[in-house]
Steps between C-alpha positions, in 0.01 A plus 500: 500500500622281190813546358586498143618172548197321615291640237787388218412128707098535447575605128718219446199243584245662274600307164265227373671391161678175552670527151476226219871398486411241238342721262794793574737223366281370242433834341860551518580244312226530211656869493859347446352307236316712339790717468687269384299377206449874411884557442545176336196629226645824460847350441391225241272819357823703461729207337219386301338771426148401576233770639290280575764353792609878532092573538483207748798538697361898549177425600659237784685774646221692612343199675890434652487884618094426660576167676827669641325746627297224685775297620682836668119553660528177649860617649429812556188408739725227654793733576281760688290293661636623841502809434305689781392768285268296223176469784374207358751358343683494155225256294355791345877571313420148313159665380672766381741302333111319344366838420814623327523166272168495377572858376802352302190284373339758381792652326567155322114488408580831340810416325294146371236761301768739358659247370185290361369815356830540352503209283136527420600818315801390407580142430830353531650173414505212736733249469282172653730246582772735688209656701341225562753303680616825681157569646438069577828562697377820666157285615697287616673673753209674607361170593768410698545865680095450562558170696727636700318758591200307596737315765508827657144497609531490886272220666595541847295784622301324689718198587614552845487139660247635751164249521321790629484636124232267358251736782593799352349683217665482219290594099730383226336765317656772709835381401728748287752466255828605555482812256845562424579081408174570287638804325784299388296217423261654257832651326609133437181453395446773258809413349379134453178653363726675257660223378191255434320823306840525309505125427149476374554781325811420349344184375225652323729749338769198362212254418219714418676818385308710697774739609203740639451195800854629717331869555179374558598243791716774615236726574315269651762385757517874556159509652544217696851626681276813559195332643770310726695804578158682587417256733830490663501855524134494694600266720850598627375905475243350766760397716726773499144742569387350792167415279429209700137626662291258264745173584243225674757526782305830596129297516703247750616772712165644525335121567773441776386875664127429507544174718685713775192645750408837469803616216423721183790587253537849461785529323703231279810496245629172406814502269754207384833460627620186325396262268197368675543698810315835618492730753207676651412839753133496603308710788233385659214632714349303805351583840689156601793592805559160407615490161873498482690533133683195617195349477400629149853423361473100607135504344675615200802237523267263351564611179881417406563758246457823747781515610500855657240643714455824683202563736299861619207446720274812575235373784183716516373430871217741384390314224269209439619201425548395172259295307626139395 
């Protein structure tokens, strides 16, 4: 019999998520920034008493709080990596950390309307110039946190030095974003999308006088963050369900079965254990002795990105064989 401390061993091996170190410090780093941009607003709102710095500075914080949030999903998900108890690994704690920020996107889509419908009904004065120069420096900084990011993108996936790679399949269209560096991404990004809406706006309304122009844009770059945050929301909700059955992946596993002799899938669920990795339990039903799940799992290893596999084969001696 096994004792507890084999099985702790086999647990310890079943994590796939080999961590984006560059993007953990990256999104650290925007977060710094962000915050502190966000306390420097709010101070020069306080001494100068501007609301549209106070506004500004506000609205940063809640992106600060969101890309946080991503940056202690990144550590989080590093830290308990080796922890026995997560099955298959602790990537799905950065998802969370995806699913949790686009929800903050939603809440900032929200605030965006109350506060356009608010001065659609009730006008206030806008000084130009002050605003304008506070929200060119906010854009600014949003650029730069949105470069940074981008460095985070991890290109090494399938970079191992080994020459046997070029035979293997790989689909760039099969590839995945890393969700939770996304989630913080589109934050920078909203807030970028904020500031060019509040610059053309801000223009109209100085040289045009059309004071109306800052609600309007506003609402509009509230249904943008909401399409984004919808989308986010589908696709890290996917991840965290297991809703993985229509991913092409599936189709390849099936093509890779029907060129073993005599094998019919009975039973299949493929679900994602890392960024472009998956794992997969199928049965199968054959009247071949000779068919041996070692067999089935090195058909399978053509395919790079399944990267777990476990194997039931039910032979029918009684049965016909199966058709090709």
């Amino acid at each position: 019999m096994n004792s507890p401390h084999d099985l702790t061993r086999w647990a310890q091996s079943h994590h796939y998520g080999a961590g984006n170190l560059r993007a953990e410090k990256n999104t650290r780093l925007v977060m710094w920034i962000t915050l502190a941009t966000m306390v420097l607003e709010i101070s020069a709102g306080w001494w100068f008493n501007s609301m549209a710095l106070l506004a500004d500075g506000w609205h940063m914080s809640s992106h600060a709080l969101a890309i946080g949030l991503s940056a202690f999903a990144y550590a989080a998900a590093r830290r308990y990596a080796n922890d026995p108890r997560f099955a298959f690994g602790t990537w799905k704690i950065e998802v969370l950390g995806g699913y949790t920020s686009a929800l903050f996107l939603l809440a900032v889509a929200a605030l965006m309307v109350f506060g356009g419908v608010e001065r659609l009904i009730t006008p206030q004065p806008i000084r130009y110039v002050e605003a304008l120069i506070v929200t060119v420096f906010g854009l600014i900084i949003n650029l730069l946190c949105a470069l940074i990011l981008n460095r985070g993108h991890d290109h090494h996936h399938h970079d191992h030095g080994d020459p046997s790679h070029g035979e293997r399949h790989h689909d760039a269209a099969h590839s995945h974003d890393d969700l939770n560096l996304k989630a913080a991404y589109i934050h920078v990004l909203t807030d970028a999308l904020t500031s060019v809406l509040a610059i053309a706006a801000l223009t109209g309304g100085w040289l045009g006088g059309w004071a109306w122009l800052d609600a309007a844009c506003a609402l509009v770059g509230a249904t943008l963050v909401a399409l984004w945050a919808k989308n986010l929301l589908r696709q890290t909700a996917n991840a965290l369900l297991d809703r993985e059955m229509d991913h092409p992946v599936v189709a390849e596993i099936g093509e890779v079965i029907a060129t073993l002799p005599d094998a019919q899938i009975t039973d299949l669920h493929v679900w994602r254990v890392g960024n472009n990795a998956y794992a997969c339990t199928l049965s199968l039903l054959t009247h071949d002795a000779g068919l041996t799940p070692l067999q089935v799992r090195e058909a399978l290893a053509i395919h790079e990105e399944i990267v777990h596999v476990t194997v039931e084969i039910h032979r029918c001696e009684t049965c016909e064989p199966l058709a090709g």
